[in-house]
C-alpha positions as CSV (number, residue, x, y, z in Angstrom):
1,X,5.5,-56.2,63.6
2,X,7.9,-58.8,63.1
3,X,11.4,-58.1,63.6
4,X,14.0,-60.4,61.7
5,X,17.9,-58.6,61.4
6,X,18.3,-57.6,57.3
7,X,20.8,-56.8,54.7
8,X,19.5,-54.3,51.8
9,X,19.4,-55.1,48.1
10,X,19.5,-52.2,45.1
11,X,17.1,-54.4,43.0
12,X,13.4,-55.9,44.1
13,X,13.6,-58.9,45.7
14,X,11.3,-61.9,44.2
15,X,9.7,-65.0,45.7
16,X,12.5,-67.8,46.5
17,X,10.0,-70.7,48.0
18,X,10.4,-72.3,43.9
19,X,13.9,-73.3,44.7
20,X,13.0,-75.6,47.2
21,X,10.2,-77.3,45.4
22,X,12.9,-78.7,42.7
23,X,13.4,-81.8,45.5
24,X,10.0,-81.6,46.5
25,X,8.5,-84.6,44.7
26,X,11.2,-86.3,47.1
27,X,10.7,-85.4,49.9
28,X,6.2,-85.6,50.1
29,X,5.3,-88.8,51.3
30,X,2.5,-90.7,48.9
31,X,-1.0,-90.8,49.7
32,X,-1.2,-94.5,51.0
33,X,-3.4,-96.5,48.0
34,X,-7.1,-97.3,48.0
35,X,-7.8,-100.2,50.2
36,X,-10.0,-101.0,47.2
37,X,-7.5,-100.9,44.4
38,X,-9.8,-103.3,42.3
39,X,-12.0,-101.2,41.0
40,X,-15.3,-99.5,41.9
41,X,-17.8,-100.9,44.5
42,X,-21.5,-101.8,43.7
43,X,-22.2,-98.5,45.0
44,X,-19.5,-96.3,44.1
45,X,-19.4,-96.0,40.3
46,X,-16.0,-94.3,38.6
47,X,-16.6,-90.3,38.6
48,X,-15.0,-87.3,37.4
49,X,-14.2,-84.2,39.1
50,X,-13.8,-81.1,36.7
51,X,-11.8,-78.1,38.6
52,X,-11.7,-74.7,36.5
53,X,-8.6,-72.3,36.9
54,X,-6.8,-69.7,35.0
55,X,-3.6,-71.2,35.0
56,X,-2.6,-74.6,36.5
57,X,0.4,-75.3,39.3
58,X,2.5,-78.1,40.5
59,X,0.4,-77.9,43.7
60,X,-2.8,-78.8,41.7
61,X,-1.7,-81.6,39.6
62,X,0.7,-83.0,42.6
63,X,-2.6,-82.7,44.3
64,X,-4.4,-84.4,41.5
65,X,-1.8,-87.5,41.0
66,X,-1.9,-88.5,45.0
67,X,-5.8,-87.8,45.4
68,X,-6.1,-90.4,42.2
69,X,-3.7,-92.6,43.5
70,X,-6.0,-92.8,46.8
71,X,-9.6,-92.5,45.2
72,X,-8.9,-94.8,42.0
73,X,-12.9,-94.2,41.3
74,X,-12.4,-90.6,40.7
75,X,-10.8,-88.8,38.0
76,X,-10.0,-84.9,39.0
77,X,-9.9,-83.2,35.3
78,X,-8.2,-79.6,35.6
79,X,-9.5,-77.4,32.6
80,X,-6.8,-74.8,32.6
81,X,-7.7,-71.6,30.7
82,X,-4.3,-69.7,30.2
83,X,-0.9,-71.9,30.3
84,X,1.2,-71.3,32.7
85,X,4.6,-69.0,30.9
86,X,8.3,-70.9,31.2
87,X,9.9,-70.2,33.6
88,X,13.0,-67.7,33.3
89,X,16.6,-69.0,33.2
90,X,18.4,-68.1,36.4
91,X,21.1,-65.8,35.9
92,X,24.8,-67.4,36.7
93,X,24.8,-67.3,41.0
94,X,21.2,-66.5,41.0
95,X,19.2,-69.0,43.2
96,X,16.0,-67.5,42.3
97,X,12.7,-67.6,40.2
98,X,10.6,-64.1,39.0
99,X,6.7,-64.9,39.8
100,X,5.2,-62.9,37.3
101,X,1.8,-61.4,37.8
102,X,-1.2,-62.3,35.9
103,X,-1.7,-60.6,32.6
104,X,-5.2,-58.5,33.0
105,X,-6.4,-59.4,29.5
106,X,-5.9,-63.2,30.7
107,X,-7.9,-62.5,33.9
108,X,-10.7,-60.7,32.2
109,X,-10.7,-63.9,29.6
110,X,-11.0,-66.5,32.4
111,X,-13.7,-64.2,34.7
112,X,-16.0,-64.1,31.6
113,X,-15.7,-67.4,30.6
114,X,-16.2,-68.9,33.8
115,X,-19.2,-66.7,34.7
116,X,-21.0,-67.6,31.8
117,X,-20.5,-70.8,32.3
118,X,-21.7,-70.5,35.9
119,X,-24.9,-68.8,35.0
120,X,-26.0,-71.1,32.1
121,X,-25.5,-74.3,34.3
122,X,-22.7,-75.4,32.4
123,X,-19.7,-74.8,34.9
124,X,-17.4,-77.1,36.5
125,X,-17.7,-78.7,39.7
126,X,-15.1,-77.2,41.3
127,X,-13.8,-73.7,40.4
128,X,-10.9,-72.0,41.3
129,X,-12.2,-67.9,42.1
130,X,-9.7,-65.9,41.2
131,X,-11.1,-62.3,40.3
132,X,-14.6,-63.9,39.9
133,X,-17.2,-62.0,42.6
134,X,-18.1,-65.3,45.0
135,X,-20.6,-63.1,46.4
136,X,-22.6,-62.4,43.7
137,X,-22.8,-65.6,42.3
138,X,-23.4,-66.9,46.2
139,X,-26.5,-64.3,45.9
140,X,-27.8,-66.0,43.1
141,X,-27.6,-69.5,44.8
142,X,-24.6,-70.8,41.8
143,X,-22.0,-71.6,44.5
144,X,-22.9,-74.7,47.5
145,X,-22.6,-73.3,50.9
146,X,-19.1,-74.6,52.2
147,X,-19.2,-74.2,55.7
148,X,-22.6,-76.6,55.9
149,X,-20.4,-79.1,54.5
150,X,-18.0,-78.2,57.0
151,X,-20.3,-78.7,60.3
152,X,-22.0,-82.0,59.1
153,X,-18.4,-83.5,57.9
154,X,-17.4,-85.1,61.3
155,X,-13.9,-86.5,59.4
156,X,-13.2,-82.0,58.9
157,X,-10.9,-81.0,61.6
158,X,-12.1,-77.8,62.1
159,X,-9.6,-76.7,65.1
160,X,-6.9,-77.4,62.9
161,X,-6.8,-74.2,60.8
162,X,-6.5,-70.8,60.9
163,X,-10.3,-70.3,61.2
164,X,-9.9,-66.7,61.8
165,X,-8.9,-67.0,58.0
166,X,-12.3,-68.9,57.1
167,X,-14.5,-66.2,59.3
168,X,-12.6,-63.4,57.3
169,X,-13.9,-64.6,54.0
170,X,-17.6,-65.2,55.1
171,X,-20.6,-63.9,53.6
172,X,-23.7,-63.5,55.2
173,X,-22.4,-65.6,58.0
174,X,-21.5,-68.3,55.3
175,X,-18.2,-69.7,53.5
176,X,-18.8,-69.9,49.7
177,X,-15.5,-70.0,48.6
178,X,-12.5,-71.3,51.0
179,X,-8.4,-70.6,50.6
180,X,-6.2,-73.0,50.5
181,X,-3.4,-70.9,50.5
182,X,-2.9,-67.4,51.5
183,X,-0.8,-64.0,51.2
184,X,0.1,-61.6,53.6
185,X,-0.4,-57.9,53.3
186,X,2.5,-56.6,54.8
187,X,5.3,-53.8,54.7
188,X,8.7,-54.3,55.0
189,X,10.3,-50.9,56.5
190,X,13.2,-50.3,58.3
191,X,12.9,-50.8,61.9
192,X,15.4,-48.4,63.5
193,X,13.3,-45.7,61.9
194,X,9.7,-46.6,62.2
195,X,10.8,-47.7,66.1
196,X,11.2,-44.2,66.5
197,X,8.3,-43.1,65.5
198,X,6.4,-45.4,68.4
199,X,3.5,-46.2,65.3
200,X,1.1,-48.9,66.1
201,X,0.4,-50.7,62.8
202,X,-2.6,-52.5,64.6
203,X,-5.0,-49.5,64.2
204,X,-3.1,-46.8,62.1
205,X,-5.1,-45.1,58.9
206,X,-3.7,-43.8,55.8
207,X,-3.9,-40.6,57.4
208,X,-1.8,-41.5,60.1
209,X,0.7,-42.9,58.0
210,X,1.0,-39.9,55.9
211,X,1.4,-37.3,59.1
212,X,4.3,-39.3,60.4
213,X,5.7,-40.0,57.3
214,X,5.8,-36.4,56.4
215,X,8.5,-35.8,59.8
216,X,10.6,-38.0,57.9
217,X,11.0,-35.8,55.4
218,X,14.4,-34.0,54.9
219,X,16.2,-32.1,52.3
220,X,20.6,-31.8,54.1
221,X,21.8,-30.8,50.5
222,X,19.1,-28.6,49.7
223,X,18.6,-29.7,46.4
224,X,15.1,-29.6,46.1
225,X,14.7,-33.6,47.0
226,X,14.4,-35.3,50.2
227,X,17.3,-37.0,51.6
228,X,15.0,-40.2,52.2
229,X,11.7,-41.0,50.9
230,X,9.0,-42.8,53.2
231,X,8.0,-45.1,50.9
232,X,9.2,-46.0,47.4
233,X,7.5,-46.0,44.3
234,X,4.8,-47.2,43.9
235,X,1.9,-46.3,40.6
236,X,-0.8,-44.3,41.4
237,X,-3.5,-46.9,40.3
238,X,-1.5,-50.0,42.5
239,X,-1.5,-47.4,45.3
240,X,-5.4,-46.5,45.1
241,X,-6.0,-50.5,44.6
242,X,-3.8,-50.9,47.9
243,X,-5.9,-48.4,49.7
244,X,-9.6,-49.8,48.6
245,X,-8.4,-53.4,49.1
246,X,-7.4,-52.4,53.0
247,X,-11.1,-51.0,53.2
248,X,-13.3,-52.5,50.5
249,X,-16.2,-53.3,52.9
250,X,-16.4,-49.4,53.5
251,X,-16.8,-49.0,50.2
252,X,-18.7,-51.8,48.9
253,X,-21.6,-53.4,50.3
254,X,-21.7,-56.0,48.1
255,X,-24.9,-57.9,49.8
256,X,-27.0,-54.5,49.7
257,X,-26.0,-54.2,46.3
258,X,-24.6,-50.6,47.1
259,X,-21.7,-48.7,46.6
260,X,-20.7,-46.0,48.5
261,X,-17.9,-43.9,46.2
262,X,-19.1,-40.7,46.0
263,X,-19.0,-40.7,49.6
264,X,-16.9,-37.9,51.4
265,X,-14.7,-40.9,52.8
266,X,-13.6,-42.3,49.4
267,X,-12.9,-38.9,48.1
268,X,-10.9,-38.0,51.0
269,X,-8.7,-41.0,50.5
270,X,-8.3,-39.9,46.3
271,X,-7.2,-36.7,47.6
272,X,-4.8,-38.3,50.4
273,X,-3.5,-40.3,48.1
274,X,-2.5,-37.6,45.2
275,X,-1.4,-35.9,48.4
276,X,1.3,-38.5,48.9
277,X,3.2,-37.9,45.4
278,X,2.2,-33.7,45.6
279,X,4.2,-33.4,49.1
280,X,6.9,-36.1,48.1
281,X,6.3,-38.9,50.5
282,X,6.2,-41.1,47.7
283,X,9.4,-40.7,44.7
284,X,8.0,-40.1,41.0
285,X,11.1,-42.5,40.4
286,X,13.0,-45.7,41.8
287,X,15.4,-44.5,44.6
288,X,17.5,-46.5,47.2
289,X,16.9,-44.3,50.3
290,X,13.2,-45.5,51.1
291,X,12.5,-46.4,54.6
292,X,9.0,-48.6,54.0
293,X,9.8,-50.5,50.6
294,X,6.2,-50.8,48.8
295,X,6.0,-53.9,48.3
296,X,3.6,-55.5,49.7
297,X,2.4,-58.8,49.0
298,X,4.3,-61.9,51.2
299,X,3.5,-64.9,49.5
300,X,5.0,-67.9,50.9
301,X,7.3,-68.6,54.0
302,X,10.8,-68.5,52.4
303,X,9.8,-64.8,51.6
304,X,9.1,-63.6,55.3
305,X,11.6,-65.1,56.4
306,X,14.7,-64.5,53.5
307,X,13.3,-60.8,52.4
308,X,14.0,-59.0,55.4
309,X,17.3,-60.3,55.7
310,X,18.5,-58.2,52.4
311,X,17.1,-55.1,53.9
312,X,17.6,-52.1,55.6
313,X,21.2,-53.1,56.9
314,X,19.7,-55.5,59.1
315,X,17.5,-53.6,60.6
316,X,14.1,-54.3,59.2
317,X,10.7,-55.3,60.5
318,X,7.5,-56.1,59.0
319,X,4.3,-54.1,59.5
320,X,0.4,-53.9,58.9
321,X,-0.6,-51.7,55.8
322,X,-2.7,-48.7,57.3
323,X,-6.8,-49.3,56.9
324,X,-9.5,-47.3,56.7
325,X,-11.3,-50.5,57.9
326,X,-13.0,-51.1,61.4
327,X,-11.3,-54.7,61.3
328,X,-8.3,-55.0,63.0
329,X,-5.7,-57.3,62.2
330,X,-3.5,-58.6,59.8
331,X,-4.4,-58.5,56.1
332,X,-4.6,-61.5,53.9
333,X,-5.0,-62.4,50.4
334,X,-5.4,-66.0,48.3
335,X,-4.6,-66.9,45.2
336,X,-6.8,-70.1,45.2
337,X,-10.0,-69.8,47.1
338,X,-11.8,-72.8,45.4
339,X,-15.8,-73.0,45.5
340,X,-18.3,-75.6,44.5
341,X,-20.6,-75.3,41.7
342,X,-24.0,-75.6,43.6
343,X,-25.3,-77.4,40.3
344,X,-22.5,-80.1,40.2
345,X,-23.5,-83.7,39.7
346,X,-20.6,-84.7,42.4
347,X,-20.4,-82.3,45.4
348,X,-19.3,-85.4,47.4
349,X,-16.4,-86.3,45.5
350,X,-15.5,-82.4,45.3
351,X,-15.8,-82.0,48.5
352,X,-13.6,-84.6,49.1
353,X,-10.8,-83.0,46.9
354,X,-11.2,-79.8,48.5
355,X,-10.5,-81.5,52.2
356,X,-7.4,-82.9,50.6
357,X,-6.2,-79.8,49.3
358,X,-6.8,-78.8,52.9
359,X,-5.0,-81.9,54.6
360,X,-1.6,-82.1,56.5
361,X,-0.3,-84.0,53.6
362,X,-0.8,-81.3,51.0
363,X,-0.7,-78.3,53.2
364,X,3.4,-79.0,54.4
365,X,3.9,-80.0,50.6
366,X,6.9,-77.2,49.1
367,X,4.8,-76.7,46.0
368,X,1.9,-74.6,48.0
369,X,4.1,-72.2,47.4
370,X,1.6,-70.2,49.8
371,X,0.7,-69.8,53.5
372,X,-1.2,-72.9,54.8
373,X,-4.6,-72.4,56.3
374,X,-3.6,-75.8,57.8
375,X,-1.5,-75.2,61.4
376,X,0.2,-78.6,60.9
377,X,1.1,-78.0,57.3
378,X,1.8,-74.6,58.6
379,X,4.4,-76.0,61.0
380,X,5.8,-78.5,59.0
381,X,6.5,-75.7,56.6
382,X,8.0,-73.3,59.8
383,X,9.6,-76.2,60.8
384,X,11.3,-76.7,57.2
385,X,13.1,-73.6,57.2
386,X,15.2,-74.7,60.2
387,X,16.7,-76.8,57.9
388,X,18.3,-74.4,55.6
389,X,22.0,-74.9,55.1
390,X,21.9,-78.0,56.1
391,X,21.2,-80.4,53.4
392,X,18.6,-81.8,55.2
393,X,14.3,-82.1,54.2
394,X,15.6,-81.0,50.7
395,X,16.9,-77.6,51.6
396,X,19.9,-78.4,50.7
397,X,23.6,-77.0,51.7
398,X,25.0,-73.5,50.0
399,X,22.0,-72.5,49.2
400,X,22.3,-69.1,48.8
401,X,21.3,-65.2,46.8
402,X,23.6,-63.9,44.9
403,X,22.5,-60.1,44.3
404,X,24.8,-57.7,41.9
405,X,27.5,-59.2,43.5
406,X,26.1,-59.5,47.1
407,X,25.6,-62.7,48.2
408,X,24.1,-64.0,51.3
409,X,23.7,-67.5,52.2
410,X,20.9,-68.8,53.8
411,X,21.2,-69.8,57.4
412,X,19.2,-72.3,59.5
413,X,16.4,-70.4,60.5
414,X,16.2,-70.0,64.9
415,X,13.5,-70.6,67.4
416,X,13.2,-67.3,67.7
417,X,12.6,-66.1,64.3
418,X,10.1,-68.7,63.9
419,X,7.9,-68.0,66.9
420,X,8.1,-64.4,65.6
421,X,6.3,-65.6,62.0
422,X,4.1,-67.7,64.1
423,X,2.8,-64.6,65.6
424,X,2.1,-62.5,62.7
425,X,0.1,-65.8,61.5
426,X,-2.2,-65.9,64.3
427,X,-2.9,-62.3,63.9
428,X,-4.5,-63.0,60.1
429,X,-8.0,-61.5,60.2
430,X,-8.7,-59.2,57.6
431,X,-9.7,-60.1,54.2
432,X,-7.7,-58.1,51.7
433,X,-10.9,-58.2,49.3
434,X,-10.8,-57.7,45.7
435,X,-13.2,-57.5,42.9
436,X,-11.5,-57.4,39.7
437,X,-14.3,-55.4,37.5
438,X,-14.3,-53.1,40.7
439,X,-10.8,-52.9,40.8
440,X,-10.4,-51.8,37.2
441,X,-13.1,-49.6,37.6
442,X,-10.9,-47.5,40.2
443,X,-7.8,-47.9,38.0
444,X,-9.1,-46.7,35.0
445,X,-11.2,-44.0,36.1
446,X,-8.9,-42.6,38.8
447,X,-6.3,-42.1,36.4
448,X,-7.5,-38.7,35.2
449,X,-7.6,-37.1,39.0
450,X,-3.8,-38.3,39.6
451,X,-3.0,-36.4,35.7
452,X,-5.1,-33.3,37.6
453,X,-7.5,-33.7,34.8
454,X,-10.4,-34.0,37.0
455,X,-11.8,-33.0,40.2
456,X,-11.8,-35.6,43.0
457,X,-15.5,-35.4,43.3
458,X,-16.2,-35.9,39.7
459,X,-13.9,-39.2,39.1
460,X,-16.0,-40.2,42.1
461,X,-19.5,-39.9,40.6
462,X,-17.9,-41.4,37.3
463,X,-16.5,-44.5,40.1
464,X,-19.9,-45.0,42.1
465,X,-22.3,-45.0,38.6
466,X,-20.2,-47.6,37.0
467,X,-19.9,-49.9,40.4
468,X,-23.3,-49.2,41.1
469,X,-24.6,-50.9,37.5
470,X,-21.8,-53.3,37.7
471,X,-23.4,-54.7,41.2
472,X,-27.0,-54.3,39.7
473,X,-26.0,-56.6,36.9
C-alpha cells in the first residue's frame, strides 16, 4: 500500500505527466554524434529499421531523431497504422490533458494487419505488440528470442532494470517481447477506511474483497441505498476484464493451447462478480461516496504521486487489485512491449534501437509518459518530481489543477513520498496479461449473464468453445 495524504475531486481524474513534456525537448540532453559522421564504413552499409505500431508518440520519434543522430547508418522508419487524435484544448485553469483509450475497431484493424503480415514473412523488423498474442506467434518461431540477445550482449546492463518486470513477461522461460514502459494495476481507496479493515492486498481474492466490502455497507436514512458504496462504478464487461486480467494464467494456458472457462473456478468468479452489482457493493450509477474509486490503471509517475492527493480528504492509499492468481505481487501492464520479427534482415540494428529505448537517456526522458523498466531513468524520473513548484528541471512554478473550482497546486514532492513509490516499484511482479480476441470474447459473451439472460454455466461453455478454436487457430 502506498500512503500519500489526498484531497477528493467530484470528477475522474486524468493523466497529468503531458504537461511536463511541453519543456521536455529542453531539458533531454542529445545523444552525443557518431564518431563516424562521414558516412558508412566499408563494413557497415546504410540500413533501415522498420518499427510497426498502432499509433505513434513523441517518445518514439524523440527516440527515433537522437538514435539517428548517433547511428547516421541507420534509418528507423515508424509505419504508424492509426494517427494519433489532437489533443483536446484545456479548459481555462485546467493544467491537464484527457488520454483517451484506444478505439476497439482501431485495435482489431492494427492486430489483423500486423498478424498477417507476420505470418506471410512480410512484417517489420521491429513491432510494437499491443493486443497482438506474443505467444502464439513465439510458438510458431515469427518473433527472435530477446533474452538470448540479452545474455550474449555484454554492453546490456542487465542489473539495471526492474528484471522482475522482464521475468513476469516470460514464456517458456524466454522474453519474446520486452516493455519499455509500464502501468501499474492499482486501487486508489480511502485509507482511513480500508486501515480499518486490517486487509492485506498482498494475497487477498475477489472473494475476500467482496466479504469485507459487504461490512461496509450501510443504509442511516433508510432509503433503500447505501450510505457509501465500496467501490464505484465500474461496467460489467471492464469489471469481468479486470478480474481475468488479475488471473489470466488460471484461465488460459496459452502454451498447452487450452483454455480452462467452463471450469468451476471461472464460473464462480461470473457469478461473484454479478454478485457485486445484485448486493450493491458496486452503484448502477456515478456516486461521490465510494471508498475504493475503480479506477485502476496508474500510468506514469505524475499520476501516483498527484492522484491521491485529490482524494479521499487526504486520506488515501494505494492498493493491489484482488487475484485469483498464485503470483503474488504487484500488477503491471505495458503499453509498448516491442518484439523482433525473427525474419528481419537487421536484428542487429534492431536490437540496437530496442537497447536505446531501454537506456538511461531515454528512460528519464518526460515523454515515456510511462514507468521505466530502467532504475536510473526510473530515478531520474522520481527524482524530477522533487522539483515541482520550483521552476526547476522544466517543472516549472504554479503549476497547478484547477478542478470545478478546486485547485491544488502542486508541491515539491518529499523524501518520504518518494521512497514510498519506490517501494510499490520494487514489488512489480505480476503480469497483468491480456489477449485482445480473448478479452472480447469475455466482453461480448458475458454480457447476456450480467442482463440474466443466461445461466453462468452456459455463457461459460459459449466462452471456453470460442477461446478454445481461437487458440487452435
Amino acid at each position: 500500500m502506498l500512503n500519500i495524504p489526498t484531497r477528493k475531486p467530484s470528477v475522474a481524474i486524468c493523466s497529468l505527466a503531458s504537461i511536463l513534456a511541453l519543456a521536455a525537448c529542453s531539458g533531454n540532453q542529445a545523444v552525443p554524434p557518431s564518431s563516424n559522421p562521414g558516412g558508412a564504413s566499408a563494413d557497415s552499409a546504410a540500413k533501415t529499421v522498420t518499427l510497426s505500431v498502432m499509433t505513434s508518440d513523441r517518445f518514439l520519434e524523440l527516440a527515433k531523431q537522437q538514435f539517428e543522430q548517433a547511428h547516421p547508418n541507420i534509418t528507423i522508419e515508424i509505419k504508424e497504422y492509426v494517427a494519433a487524435p489532437p489533443a483536446p484544448a484545456a479548459g481555462k485553469g485546467q493544467n491537464m490533458v484527457v488520454m483517451n483509450k484506444p478505439d476497439p475497431q482501431n485495435t482489431e484493424k492494427f492486430v489483423s494487419s500486423v498478424g498477417s503480415e507476420l505470418m506471410s514473412g512480410k512484417a517489420s523488423d521491429l513491432i510494437v505488440m499491443n493486443g497482438l498474442p506474443y505467444k502464439k506467434y513465439a510458438d510458431k518461431k515469427l518473433l527472435e528470442n530477446i533474452s538470448d540477445l540479452m545474455s550474449k550482449d555484454s554492453s546490456f546492463p542487465k542489473d539495471n532494470y526492474y528484471t522482475s518486470v522482464f521475468d513476469a513477461m516470460k514464456y517458456n522461460g524466454a522474453l519474446y517481447t520486452i516493455p519499455v514502459k509500464f502501468g501499474l494495476n492499482m486501487w486508489l481507496g480511502n485509507q482511513a477506511v480500508l486501515d480499518n479493515a486490517k486487509i492485506d492486498d498482498s494475497k487477498w481474492t475477489w472473494s475476500d474483497f467482496k466479504k469485507i466490502a459487504s461490512g461496509w455497507l450501510t443504509d442511516k436514512n433508510n432509503d433503500g441505498k447505501p450510505d457509501t458504496y465500496p467501490l464505484g462504478k465500474i461496467d460489467p464487461a471492464q469489471l469481468v476484464t479486470t478480474m481475468l486480467g488479475s488471473s489470466f494464467s488460471k484461465f488460459v494456458d496459452t502454451n498447452g493451447k487450452k483454455a480452462k472457462f467452463d471450469s468451476p473456478e471461472f464460473i464462480n468468479l461470473l457469478k461473484l462478480a454479478k454478485s457485486m452489482y445484485d448486493d450493491q457493493i458496486i452503484p448502477a450509477d456515478n456516486v461521490d461516496n465510494v471508498i475504493i474509486q475503480p479506477k485502476s490503471n496508474i500510468m506514469m509517475y505524475m499520476d501516483m504521486y498527484s492522484m491521491p492527493k485529490m482524494s479521499f480528504d487526504g486520506k488515501a492509499g494505494y492498493y493491489n487489485l484482488p487475484s485469483e492468481n498464485e503470483a503474488k505481487g504487484t500488477a503491471f501492464t505495458t503499453s509498448m512491449p516491442v518484439a523482433i520479427n525473427s525474419k528481419s534482415a537487421n536484428k542487429k540494428e534492431a536490437w540496437e534501437f530496442i537497447k536505446f529505448l531501454l537506456s538511461d537517456e531515454m528512460q528519464s526522458a518526460k515523454e515515456l509518459n510511462g514507468f521505466a523498466v530502467n532504475k536510473n531513468g526510473a530515478k531520474a524520473q522520481l527524482n524530477s518530481l522533487k522539483t515541482l513548484g520550483t521552476g526547476e528541471g522544466g517543472a516549472g512554478k504554479g503549476l497547478r489543477l484547477n478542478l470545478n473550482g478546486k485547485e491544488l497546486a502542486l508541491q515539491a514532492a518529499t523524501d518520504q513520498e518518494i521512497a514510498a513509490m519506490e517501494k510499490v516499484l520494487n514489488n512489480v511482479k505480476v503480469y497483468a496479461e491480456t489477449d485482445s480476441k480473448i478479452t472480447t470474447i469475455v466482453s461480448e459473451e458475458t454480457a447476456s449473464f450480467f442482463q440474466g439472460q443466461k445461466s453462468a454455466e452456459d455463457v461459460a461453455k459459449v466462452v471456453q468453445n470460442k477461446v478454445s478454436t481461437y487458440l487452435q487457430e
